[in-house]
C-alpha positions in Angstrom: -137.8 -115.7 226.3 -141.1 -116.2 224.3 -141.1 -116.0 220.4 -144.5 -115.2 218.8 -146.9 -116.0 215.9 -150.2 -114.5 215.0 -152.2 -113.0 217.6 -155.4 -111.4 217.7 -157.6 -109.2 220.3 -160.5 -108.5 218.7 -161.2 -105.7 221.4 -158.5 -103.6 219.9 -158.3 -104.7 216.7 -159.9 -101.2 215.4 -157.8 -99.2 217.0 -155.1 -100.9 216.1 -156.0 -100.8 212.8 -156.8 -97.5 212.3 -153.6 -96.5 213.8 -151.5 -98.8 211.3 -153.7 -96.6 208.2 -152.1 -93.3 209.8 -148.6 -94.6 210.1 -149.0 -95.9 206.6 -149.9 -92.8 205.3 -147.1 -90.6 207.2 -144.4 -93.4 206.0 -146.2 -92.8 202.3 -146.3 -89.4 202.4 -143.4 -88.5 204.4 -140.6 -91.6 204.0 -139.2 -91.9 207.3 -136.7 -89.5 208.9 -136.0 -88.0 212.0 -138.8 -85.8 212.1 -141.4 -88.2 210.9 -140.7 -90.9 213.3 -141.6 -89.5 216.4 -145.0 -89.2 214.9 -145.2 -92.3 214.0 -144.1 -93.4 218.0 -147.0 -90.6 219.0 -149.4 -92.8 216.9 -148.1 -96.5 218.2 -148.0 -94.8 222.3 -152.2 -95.1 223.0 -151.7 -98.9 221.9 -148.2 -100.2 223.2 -147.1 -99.0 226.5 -143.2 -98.1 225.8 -141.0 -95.2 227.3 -138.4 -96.0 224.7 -138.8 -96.8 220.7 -135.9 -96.2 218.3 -135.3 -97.8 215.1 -131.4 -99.8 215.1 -130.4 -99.7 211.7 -128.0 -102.7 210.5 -124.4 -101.6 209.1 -123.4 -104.5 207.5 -119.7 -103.8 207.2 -119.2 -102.8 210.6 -121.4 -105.2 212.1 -123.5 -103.3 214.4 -126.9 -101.9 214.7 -126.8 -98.0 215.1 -129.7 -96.2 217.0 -131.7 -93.9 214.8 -135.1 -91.9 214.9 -135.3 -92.5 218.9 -138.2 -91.7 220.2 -138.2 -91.2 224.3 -139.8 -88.6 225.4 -141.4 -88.0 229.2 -139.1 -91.5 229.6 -135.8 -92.4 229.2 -132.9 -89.9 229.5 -131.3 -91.1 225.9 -128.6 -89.2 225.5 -125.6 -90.4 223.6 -125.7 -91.9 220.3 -125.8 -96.1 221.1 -124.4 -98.5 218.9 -124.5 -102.0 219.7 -122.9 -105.5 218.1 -125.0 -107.5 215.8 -124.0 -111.1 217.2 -125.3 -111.4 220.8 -128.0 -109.0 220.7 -131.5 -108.9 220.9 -131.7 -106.9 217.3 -129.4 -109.4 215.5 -131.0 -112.3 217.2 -135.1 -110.7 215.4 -132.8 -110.4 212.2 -131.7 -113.5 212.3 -134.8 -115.6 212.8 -137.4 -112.8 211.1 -139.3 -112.7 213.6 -140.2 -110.6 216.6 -139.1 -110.8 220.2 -140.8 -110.3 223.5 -138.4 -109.8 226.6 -140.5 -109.7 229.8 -137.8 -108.7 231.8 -134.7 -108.2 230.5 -132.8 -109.3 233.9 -134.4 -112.7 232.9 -132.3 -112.5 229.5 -128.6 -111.5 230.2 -127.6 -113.3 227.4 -127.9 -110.1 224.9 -125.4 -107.7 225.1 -127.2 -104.5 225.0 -129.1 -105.4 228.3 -127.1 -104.0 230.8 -126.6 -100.4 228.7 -130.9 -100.8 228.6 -130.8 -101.7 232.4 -129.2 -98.5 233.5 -131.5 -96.6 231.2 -134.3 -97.6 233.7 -135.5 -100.5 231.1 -137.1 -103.7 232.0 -139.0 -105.2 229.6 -139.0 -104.8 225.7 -140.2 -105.8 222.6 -137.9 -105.7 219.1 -139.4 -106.5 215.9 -137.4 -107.2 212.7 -136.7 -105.1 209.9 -135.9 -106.7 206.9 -137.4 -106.7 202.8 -137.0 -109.5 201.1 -133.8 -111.0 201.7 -132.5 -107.6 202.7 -131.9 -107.2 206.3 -132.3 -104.0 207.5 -132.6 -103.6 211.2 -134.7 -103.9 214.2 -137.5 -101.9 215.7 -137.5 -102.0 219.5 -139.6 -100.8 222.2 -138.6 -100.8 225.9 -140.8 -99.7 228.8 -139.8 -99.2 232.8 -141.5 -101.6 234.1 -141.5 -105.3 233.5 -143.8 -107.6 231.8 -145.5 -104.1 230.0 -145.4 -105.6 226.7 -147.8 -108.7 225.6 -148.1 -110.9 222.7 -150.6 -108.7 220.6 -148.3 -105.6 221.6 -145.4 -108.0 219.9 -147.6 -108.8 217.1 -148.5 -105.1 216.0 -145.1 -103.8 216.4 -143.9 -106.3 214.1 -146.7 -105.3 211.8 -145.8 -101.9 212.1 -141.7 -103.1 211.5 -142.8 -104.6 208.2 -144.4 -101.0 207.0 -141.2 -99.4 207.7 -138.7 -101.8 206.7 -140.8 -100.8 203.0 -139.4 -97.4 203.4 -136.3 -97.9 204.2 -136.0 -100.6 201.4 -137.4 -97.7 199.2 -135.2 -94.8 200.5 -132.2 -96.9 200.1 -133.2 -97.8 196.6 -134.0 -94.3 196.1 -130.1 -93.7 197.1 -129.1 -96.2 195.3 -130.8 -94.4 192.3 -129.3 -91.1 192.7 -125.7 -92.4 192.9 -126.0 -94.1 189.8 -127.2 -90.6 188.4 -124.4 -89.0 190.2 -122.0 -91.4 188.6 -124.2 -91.6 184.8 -123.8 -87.5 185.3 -120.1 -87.6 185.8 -119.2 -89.8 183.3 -121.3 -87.6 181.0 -119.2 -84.4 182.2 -116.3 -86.4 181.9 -116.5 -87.3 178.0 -118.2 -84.0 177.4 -115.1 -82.5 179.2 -112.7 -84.6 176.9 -114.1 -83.9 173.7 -114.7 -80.1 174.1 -111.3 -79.7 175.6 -109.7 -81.6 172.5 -112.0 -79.5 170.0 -111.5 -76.2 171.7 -107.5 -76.7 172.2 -106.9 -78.4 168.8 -107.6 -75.1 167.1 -105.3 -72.3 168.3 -102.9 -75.5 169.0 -103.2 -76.1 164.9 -102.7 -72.4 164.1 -99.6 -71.6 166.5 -98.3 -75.0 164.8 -99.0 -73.9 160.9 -98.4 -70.3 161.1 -94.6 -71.1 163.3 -94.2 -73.8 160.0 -94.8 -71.4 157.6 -92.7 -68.7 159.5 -89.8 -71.7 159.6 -90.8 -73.1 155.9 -90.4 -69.4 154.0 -89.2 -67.2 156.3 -86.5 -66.2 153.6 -89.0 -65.6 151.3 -91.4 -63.6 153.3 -91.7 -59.9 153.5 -91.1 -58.2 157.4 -94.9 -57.4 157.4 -95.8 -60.5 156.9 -93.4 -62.1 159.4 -95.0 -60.0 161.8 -98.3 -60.6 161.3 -97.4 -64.2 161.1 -95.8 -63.9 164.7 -99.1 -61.8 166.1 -101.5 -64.5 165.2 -99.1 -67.1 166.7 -99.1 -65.1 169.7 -102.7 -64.4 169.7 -103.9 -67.5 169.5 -101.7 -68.9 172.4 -102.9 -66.4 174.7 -106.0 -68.1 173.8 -104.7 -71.3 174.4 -103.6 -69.8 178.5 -106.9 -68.7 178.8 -108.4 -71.7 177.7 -106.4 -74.1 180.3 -106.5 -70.9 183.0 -110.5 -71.3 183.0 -110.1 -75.3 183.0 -107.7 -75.1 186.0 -110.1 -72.3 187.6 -112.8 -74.7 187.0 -111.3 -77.1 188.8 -110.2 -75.8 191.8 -113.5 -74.4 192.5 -114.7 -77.7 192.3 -112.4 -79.0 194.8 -112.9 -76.1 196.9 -109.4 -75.0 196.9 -109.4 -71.8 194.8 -107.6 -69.5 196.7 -110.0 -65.5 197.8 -107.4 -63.1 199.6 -110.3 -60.1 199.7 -109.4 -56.6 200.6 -111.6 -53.6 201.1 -112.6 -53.0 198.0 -114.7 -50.1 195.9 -116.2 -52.1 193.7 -117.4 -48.9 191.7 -113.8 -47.9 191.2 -113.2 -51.5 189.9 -115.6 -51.7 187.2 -114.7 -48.2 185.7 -110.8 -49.7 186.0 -112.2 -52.8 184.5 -114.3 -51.1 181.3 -111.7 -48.9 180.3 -108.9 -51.6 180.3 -111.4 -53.6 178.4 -113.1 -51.7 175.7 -110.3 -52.0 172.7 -110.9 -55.9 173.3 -114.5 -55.3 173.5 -115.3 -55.4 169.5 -115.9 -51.6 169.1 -119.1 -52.0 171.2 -120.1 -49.0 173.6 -120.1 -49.5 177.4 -122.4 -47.2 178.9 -121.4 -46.7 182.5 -123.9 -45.8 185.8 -122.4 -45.7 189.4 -124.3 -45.0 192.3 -123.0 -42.1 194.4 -121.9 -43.2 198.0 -121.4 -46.6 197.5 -120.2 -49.0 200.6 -117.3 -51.0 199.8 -117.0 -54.8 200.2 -114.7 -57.2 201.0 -113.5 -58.9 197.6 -110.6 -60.3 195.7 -109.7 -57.6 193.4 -108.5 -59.8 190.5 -110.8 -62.6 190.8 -114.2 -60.2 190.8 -112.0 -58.4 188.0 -112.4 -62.0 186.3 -115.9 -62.0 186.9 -116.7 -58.8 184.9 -114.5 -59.5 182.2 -116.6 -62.8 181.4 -119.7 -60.7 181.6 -118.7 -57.8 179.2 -117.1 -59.6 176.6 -120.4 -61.9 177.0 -122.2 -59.5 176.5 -120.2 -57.4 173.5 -120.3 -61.2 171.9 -124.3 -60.9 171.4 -125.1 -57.3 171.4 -125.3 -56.2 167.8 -122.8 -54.1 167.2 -125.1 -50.7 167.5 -126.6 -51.1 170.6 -125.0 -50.1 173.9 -123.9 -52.5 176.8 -125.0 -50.8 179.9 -123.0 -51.5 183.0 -124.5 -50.3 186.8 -123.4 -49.9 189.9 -126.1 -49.5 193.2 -126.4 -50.2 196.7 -128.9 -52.6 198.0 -128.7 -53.1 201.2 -126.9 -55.1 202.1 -125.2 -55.9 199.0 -123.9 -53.8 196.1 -125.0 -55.1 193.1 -123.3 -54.7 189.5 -125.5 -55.4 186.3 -124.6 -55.9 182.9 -127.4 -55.5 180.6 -126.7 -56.4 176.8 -129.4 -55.3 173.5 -129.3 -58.7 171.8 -131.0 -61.9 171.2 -132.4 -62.9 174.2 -132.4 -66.3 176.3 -135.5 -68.3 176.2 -136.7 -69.0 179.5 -135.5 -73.1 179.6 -132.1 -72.1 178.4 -131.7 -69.4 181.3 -131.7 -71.9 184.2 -128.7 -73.7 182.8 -126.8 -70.3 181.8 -124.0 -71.3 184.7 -123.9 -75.3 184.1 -120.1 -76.3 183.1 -119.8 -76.8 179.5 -123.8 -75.9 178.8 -122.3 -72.9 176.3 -119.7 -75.7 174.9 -122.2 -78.0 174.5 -124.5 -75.6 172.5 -121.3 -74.3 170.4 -120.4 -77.8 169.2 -123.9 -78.2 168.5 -123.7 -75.7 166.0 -120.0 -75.4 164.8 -119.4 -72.7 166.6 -115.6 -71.8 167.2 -115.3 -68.0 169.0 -113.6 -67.7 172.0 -114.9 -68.9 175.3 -116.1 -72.6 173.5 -115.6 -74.3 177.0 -118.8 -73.0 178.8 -116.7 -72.1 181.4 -117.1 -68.8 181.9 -120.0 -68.3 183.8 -119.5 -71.3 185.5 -116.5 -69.7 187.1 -117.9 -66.6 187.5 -120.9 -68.2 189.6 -118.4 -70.3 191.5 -115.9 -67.0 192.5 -119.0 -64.8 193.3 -120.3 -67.4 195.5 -116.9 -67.8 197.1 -117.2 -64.6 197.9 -121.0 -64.9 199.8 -122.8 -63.1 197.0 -124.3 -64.4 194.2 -125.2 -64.2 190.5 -128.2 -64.8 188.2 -129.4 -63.6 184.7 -133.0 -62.3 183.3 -134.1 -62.3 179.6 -136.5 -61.6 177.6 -136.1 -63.0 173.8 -135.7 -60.6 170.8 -134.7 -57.6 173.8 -131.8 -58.6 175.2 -130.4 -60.2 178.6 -129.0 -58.7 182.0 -126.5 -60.6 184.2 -126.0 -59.3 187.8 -124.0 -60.4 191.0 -124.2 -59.2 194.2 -122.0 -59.4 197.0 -121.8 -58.1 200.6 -121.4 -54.1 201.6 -118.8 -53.3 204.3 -121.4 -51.2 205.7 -119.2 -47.8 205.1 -118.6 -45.4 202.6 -115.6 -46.0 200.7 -113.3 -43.6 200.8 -111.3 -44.5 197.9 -111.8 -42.1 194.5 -113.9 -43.2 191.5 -112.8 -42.0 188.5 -115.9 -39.5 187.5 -114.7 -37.8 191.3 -111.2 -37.2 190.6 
């Protein structure tokens, strides 16, 4: 076993130092991953003569060194994943001591474990050079060739040079990580109080007014007319409808996100569905007109009938909630091979070009609303949440275009059967 310190051969010191600027741009550029690491091998082959290179990364809790990026083409038939114990092998021995390790023959050295797996792989010699940042240890970066005593000191010396670049990108790829999980978890808590205080705002108020109007009906129902009684009773029941819908779209919401919302999708003329679907909905729609285009010979597709139901409905009364009350909502129906898309195009304000990207965020509408004491229907923002989250369950998919002061046009698409449906619409009956 020989250990090494600083080496030079002034004869290929250029090259060698020329080829360490190219892999320090690629790591720069690129950050190192499965496909940048083979280049980085095809940069380091003219000057160190290995038929194997792989970088071992170190999993602490498991302790073992895991074989990653390998690198052995025209060489060694690497097949399987390997994975090989920290104590006893060369890689945690380099870790260990931070400092690289030149193994003439590796017969001469059967005191690391890995040796006889490398053996019958058809190596001999080797040379594994420490990864580690700081006080971070990281992994090892090894090189193995067939035949023995391939590797010398300078070879040992610039692959450890080489280890040092990348054990900086890994150090920064892992911080990077690091980085986005704090995000992830800065994001969620966000969500999560967001969530908490919308919820509370948005429930509290048909909550309050099924509680004062069933107090007043209790308080003076002696006193109170049968009009009045009724229309006490209707607002009590109106407003805890809106209460279901309101924990419906939270529970709708959630399921999506766990990926556990149940699609059972038919055969289904989606044509026939949104005529179904306007005329149901047009006393609820505000007095607002619904003009209606369908496509002739449209291809049916295979949906759930209530859930893409539930889609529509969020885009039409979306839609009758901004269009001034003059202006038609115009809802179409075409085949585009090969989807069948359905638009809803509304006359009214507009959505400026950095609110449109966030149109289907959870609780972006919500957010907005409590912004400005807004307290119609829908206050969650989950509505086209949901609807982006059924449509893609479905393999289609939904977006929106705007253009301020002239009004906004949602649309979803989702996949044709491929065959004329056969089922009436009702402008063929």
């Amino acid at each position: 076993m020989t250990t090494l310190g600083p080496v030079h051969e002034a004869a290929s010191a250029d090259r060698r130092l020329a080829a360490l600027r190219a892999i320090t741009y690629l790591i720069n550029s690129a950050g190192l991953t499965d496909e940048t690491f083979p280049r980085i091998a095809a940069e380091m082959r003219p000057l160190l003569p290995f038929d194997m290179a792989a970088v071992a990364l170190l999993d602490h809790a498991a302790g073992r060194f895991d074989l990653r990026h390998e690198d052995n083409r025209g060489a060694l038939p690497i097949t399987e994943p390997l994975t090989f114990p920290r104590h006893g092998s060369a890689y945690g021995w380099v870790v260990d001591h931070r400092k690289p390790l030149l193994l003439p023959d590796i017969r001469e050295a059967p005191e690391f474990v890995e040796h006889p797996t490398l053996l019958a792989l058809g190596v001999r010699s080797r040379v594994v050079a420490p990864l580690v940042a700081g006080h971070e240890q990281l992994g090892a970066l090894g090189f193995g060739a067939r035949q023995p005593h391939a590797f010398t000191a300078a070879d040992a010396e610039f692959a450890a040079i080489v280890a040092d670049e990348i054990s900086i990108a890994l150090q920064n790829r892992r911080l990077l990580e690091q980085a986005a999980r704090l995000n992830a978890l800065e994001e969620a808590d966000r969500m999560r109080s967001l969530l908490l205080s919308t919820v509370s705002h948005e429930l509290r108020t048909p909550l309050g007014l099924v509680k004062g109007y069933l107090a007043m009906l209790l308080r003076d129902w002696e006193r109170l007319g049968q009009a009045e009684q009724r229309e006490f009773l209707q607002v009590a029941l109106e407003e805890a409808d809106r209460l279901a819908e309101l924990v419906d779209r939270l529970l709708d919401m959630s399921c999506l996100q766990a990926g556990s919302l149940r699609i059972e999708p038919v055969p289904l003329d989606l044509g026939q569905l949104v005529t179904d679907t306007v005329r149901r909905l047009q006393p609820l729609l505000g007095g607002a007109r619904v003009e209606l285009h369908l496509e002739a010979g449209l291809p049916p597709v295979l949906a759930d009938e209530r859930r893409i139901g539930q889609v529509l409905r969020n885009l039409l009364e979306n839609a009758a909630r901004y269009s001034p009350p003059d202006a038609p909502i115009t809802v179409a129906v075409r085949a585009t091979r090969p989807v069948v898309e359905v638009s809803v195009t509304d006359r009214g304000p507009g959505i400026p070009p950095e609110v449109l990207a966030r149109l289907f965020t959870p609780f972006y509408r919500g957010e907005e609303r409590a912004a400005r004491g807004d307290s119609r229907r829908g206050g969650l923002g989950l509505g086209l949440a949901i609807a982006r989250g059924l449509v893609e369950a479905h393999g289609g998919r939904i977006w929106a275009e705007s253009r301020v002061g002239v009004g906004s046009r949602f649309c979803f698409a989702l996949p044709a059967l491929g065959r004329t449906s056969r089922r009436k619409r009702a402008g063929g009956r």
